[in-house]
N, C-alpha and C positions, 0 to 999 in steps of 0.2 A: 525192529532190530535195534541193538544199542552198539553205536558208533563210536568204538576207542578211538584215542588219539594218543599214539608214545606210547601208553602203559610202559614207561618206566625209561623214556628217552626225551630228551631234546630235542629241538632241530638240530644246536651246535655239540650234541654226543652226550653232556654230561648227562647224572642222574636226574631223572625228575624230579622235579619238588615235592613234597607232601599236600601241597597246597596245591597243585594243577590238579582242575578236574582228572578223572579217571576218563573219561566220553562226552558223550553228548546223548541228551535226551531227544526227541525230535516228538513224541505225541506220548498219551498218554499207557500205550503199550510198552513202547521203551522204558516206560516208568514202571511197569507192572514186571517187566524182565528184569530189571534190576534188585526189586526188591523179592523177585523170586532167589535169584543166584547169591542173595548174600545170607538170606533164611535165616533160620536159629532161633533162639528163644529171647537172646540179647535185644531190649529193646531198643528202640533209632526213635530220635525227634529230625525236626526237619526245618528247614528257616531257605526262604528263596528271596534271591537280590534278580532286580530286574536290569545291575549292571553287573556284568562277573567280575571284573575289577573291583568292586566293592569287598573291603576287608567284615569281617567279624569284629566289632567294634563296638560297644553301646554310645547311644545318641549322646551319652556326657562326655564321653572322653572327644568328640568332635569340636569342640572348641576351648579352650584353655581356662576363659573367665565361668565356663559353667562348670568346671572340676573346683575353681576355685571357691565357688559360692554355691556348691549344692546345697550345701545346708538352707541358704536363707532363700534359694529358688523352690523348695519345697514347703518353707514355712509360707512364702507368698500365696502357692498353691492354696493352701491350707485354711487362709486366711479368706480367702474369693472365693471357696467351691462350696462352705456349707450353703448358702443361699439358692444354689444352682443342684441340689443335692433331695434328693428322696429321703435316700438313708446314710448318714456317714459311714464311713469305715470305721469299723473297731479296732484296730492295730495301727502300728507306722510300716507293716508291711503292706497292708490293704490301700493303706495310703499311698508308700510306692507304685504298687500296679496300677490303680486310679488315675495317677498321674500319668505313669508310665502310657498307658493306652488312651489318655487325651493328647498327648504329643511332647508332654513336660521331658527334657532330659534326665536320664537316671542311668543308674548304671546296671541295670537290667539288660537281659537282649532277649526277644522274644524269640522262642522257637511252639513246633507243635507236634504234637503226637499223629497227624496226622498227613500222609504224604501229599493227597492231592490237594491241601491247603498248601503247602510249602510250594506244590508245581505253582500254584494259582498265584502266589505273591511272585513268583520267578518270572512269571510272561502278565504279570496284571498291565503293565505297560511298554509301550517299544523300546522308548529311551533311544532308540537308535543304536542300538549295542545288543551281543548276546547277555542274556542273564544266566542264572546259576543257581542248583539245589546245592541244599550242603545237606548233608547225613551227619549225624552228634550220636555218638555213642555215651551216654548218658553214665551209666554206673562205670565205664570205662575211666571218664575224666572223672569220676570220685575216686576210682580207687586210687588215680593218680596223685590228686591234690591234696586230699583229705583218706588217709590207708585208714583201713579202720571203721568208719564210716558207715552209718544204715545206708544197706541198697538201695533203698526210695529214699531223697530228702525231703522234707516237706517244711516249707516256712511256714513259722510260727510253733513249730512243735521240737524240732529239732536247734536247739536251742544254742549250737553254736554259731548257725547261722545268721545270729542278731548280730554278730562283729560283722556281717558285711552290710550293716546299715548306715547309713551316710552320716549319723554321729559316729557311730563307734568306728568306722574306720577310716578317723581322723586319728584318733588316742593313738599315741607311741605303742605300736606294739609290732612286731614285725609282720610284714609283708604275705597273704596269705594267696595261692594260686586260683582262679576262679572252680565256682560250683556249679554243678546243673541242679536243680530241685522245682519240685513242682508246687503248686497254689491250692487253695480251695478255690472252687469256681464259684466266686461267688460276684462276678461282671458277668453280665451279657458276654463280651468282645470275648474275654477268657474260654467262655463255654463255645462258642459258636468256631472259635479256630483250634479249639483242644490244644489253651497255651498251656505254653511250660516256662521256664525261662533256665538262662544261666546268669546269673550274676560276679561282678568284678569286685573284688576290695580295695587296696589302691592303686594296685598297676593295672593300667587299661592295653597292656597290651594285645595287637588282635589273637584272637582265642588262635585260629589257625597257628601260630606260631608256640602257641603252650603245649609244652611234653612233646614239640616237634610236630604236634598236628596230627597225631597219632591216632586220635581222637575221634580223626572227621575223614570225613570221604567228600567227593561231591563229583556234578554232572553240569556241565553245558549247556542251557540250553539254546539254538540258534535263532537269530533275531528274526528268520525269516519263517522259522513254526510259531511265532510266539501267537499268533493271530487266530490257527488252526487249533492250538491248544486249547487257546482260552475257548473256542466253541464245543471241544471235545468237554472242557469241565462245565461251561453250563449246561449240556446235556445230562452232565451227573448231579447239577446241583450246586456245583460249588461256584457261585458265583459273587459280586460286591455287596447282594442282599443277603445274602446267606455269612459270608467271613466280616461282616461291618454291620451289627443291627442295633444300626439307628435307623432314625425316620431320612435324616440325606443321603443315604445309600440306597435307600428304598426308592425315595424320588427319584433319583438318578436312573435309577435299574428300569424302574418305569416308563420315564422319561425315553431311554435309550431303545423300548421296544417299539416306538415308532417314528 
């Protein structure tokens, strides 16, 4: 069963936010009713914080001196990872995600095509707090930011989207709202959580707040299912060896069956 809360009040009477969850998730069923009732052909990405208080934010805009120096925090990158490396990237988009998913700040935000990885980052730990699915309606927030727009973005092919690359959107040129667009998979990390991303140009403000949030939906989920969940998704698969494949998630996963 999915457990509103308000749909569309306060405690203290005003309107809800756009930003309050709509409910609460409580197991993997209420996941599956939710995403029965909103249906359609419009597709949803998904992205779970394991604190709900947590804004929609990419890891650069979290601290002031990496906005200031993304550029030469990338070149660093750059510089230390061919030796550690199979195969380079071919792009400086490739190069983003690369980094993006070893834990480098960018201005990316990882989201996924796929819901029960988004539950799975929502309850992966206690934190001692409720955590949070959000819902991204994808060609939604294009039509808004970019009208006009192909319905699918794709970086590296869609070629306005090289201005939100951390050179070009430095250059004087005005301010652009963010995008959602998807990757070639060609990481491991990428394919195994069916990333996507949205990306920021210069203002990191949290996405929840762009076009009013109109955007997004999201769910609850309560600190005290997160335990029962995470058993509900290793049952289906989705677990730290499956959404993390490298060799110390594996260990870990191992590790943790006895």
């Amino acid at each position: 069963m999915i457990h509103r809360s308000g749909m569309g009040m306060t405690t203290e009477g005003s309107q809800q936010r756009m930003s309050d969850p709509l409910g609460e998730v409580k197991c993997v069923e209420d996941l599956m009713g939710v995403l029965q009732s909103v249906g359609g052909p419009e597709p949803r990405w998904y992205r779970g914080h394991t604190d709900v208080s947590w804004q929609l934010t990419p890891s650069l805009a979290r601290k002031r001196e990496w906005i200031e120096h993304e550029v030469l925090l990338l070149k660093k990158f750059k510089q230390n990872a061919i030796p550690r490396l199979v195969t380079a990237p071919s792009s400086e988009w490739e190069w983003l995600f690369l980094a993006q998913h070893h834990g480098l700040p960018t201005r990316l935000l990882d989201w996924s095509e796929n819901p029960l990885v988004g539950l799975y980052f929502a309850c992966e730990s206690d934190g001692g707090t409720d955590g949070r699915l959000w819902f991204l309606r994808p060609n939604d927030l294009n039509e808004k930011s970019s009208p006009g727009s192909p319905e699918v973005l794709l970086f590296g092919q869609d070629r306005f989207l090289d201005s939100y690359l951390p050179e070009a959107a430095r250059s004087p040129s005005p301010t652009q709202p963010p995008v959602a667009a998807v990757a070639t998979r060609s990481f491991g990390r990428i394919v195994a959580q069916s990333g996507t991303f949205t990306v920021c140009h210069r203002s990191f403000e949290p996405l929840e707040n762009v076009h009013s949030g109109s955007s997004l939906d999201s769910y609850a989920i309560p600190l005290a299912r997160k335990a029962f969940i995470r058993e509900q998704l290793k049952a289906l698969g989705i677990t730290a060896m499956a959404v993390y494949p490298d060799l110390t998630h594996l260990a870990e996963y191992v590790k943790d069956e006895f």
